[in-house]
N, C-alpha and C positions, 0 to 999 in steps of 0.2 A: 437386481443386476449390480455388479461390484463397480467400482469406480473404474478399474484398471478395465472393466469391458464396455466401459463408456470413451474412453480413452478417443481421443479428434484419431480418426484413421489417418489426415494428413502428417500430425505428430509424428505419427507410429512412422510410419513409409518415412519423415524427414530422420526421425532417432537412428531406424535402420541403418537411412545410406550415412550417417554419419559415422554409426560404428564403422562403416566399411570405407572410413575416408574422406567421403563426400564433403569438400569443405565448402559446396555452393548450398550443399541444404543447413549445415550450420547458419549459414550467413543468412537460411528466411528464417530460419526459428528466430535469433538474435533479433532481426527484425520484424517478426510477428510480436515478440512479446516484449520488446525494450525501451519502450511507451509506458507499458502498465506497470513493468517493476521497478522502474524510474520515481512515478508519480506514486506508486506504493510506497517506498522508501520515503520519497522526499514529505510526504502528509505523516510520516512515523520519527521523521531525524529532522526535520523542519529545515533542513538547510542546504538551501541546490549545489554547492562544490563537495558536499558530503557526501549527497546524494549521488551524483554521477559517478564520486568514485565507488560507492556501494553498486549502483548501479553493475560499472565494468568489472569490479569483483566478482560480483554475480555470476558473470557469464564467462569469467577465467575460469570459475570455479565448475562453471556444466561443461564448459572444453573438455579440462581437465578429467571430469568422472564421466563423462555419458557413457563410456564402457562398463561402467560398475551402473546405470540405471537400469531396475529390471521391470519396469513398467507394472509395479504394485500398486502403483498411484498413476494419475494422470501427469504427464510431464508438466502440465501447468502446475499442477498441487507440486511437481517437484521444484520445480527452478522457485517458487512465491517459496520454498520452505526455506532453500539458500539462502537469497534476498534476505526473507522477513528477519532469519536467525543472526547472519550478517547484519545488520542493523543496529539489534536489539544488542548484541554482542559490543560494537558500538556505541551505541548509545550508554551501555553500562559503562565505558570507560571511561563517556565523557561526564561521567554524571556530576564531577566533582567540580566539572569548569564554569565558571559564572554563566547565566543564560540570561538571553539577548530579552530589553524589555517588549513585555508585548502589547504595549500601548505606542512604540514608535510606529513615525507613519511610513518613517522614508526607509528602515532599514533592509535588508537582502531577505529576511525571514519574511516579516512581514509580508514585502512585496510579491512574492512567490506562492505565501500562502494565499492573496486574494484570487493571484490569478489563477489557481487550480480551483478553487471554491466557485469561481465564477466557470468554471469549465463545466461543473455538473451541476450546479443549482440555478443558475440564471436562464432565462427562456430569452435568447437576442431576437424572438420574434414579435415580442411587445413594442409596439411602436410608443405608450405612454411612458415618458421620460421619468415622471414619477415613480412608478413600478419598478424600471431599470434601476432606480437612484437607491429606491426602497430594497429592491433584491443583494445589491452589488451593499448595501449598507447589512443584511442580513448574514452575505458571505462573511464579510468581516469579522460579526460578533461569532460567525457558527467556527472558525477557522480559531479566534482568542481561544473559546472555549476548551476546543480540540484538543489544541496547546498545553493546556492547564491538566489534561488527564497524564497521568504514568505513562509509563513506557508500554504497559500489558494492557491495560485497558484501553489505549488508544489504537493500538493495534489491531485487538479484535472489532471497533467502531469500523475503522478502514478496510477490513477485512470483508465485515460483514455490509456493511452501510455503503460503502463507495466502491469497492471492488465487487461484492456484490456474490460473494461465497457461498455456499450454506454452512452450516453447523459443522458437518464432518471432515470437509474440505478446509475447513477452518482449525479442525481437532488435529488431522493430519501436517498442514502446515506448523502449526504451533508444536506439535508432539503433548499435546494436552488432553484429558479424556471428555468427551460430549458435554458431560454433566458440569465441566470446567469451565468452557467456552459460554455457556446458556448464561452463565452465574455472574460472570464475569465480565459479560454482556450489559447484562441486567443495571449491573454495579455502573459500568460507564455509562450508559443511557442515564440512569437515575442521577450522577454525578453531574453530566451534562446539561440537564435539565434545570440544576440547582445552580450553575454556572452561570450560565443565561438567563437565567431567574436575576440572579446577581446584575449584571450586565444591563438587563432590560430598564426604564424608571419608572 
């Protein structure tokens, strides 16, 4: 079964009445998905005033086309493709500007990065303080890490690792072929590993 026949029915029926106007179903897609391609962006450009405005880009930008989307893809794999390319597009221009140290404890990067790290890795149902102390000291180093990968390789980490994608959904958003995404996978995982290896004493 193709992606586009997997496609959320509720999607389908909100893309519809949008073609036809509907500017109350725009306004639940926006807020169905303005959470995840928020905290997608912001784990790929490391920096929350960046991020928000990538963010509202984003969703200028599916205003704008949802009459040219023909449902080949799942609207999710569509809007993650805007977002992620918006980004990375981004990010390539800032490549040349100093980037913020990642050993500060107080600065806006930093700070933003634990508390998404602690979004999905920490269990707040542990009552042992140590554990807490221990986890919330783990987001840290896994969030330095993160940091230290490229623009492409960190990307498909997030893609696949925290957004929680497959392969082809990942091939699709990137416009990369399968065999691309696997490899390059591999690379950042293995990169990661030697990161934190670093990191660890």
């Amino acid at each position: 079964m193709t992606e586009a026949a997997n496609i959320s029915i509720d999607d389908a029926a909100l893309v519809e009445r949008c073609r036809r106007g509907d500017s109350g179903a725009m306004d639940r897609l926006i807020r169905k998905y303005q959470n995840r391609v928020y905290n997608v962006i912001l784990k790929i450009c490391s920096h929350a005033d960046d991020a928000a405005e990538l963010a509202q880009e984003t969703f200028v930008r599916v205003i704008e086309s949802i009459d040219r989307f023909e449902g080949r893809s799942s609207f999710y794999t569509w809007i993650f493709r805007i977002a992620v390319n918006l980004t990375l597009s981004h990010c390539q221009r800032k490549v040349k500007l100093p980037v913020k140290s990642l050993e500060a404890e107080n600065d806006e990067h930093s700070r933003y990065g634990r508390q998404l790290l602690r979004d999905f890795l920490r269990d707040d149902r542990s009552p042992d303080p140590a554990v807490t102390a221990q986890k919330r000291e783990l987001c840290e180093l896994a969030y330095k890490a993160l940091m230290r990968l490229d623009e492409a390789q960190r990307t498909v980490v997030v893609l696949r690792d925290i957004e929680g994608m497959n392969y082809a959904q990942i091939a699709k958003v990137l416009g990369i072929e399968l065999g691309t995404v696997r490899s390059r996978l591999s690379r950042a995982r293995g990169n990661l590993r030697e990161i934190l290896e670093a990191f660890l004493p």
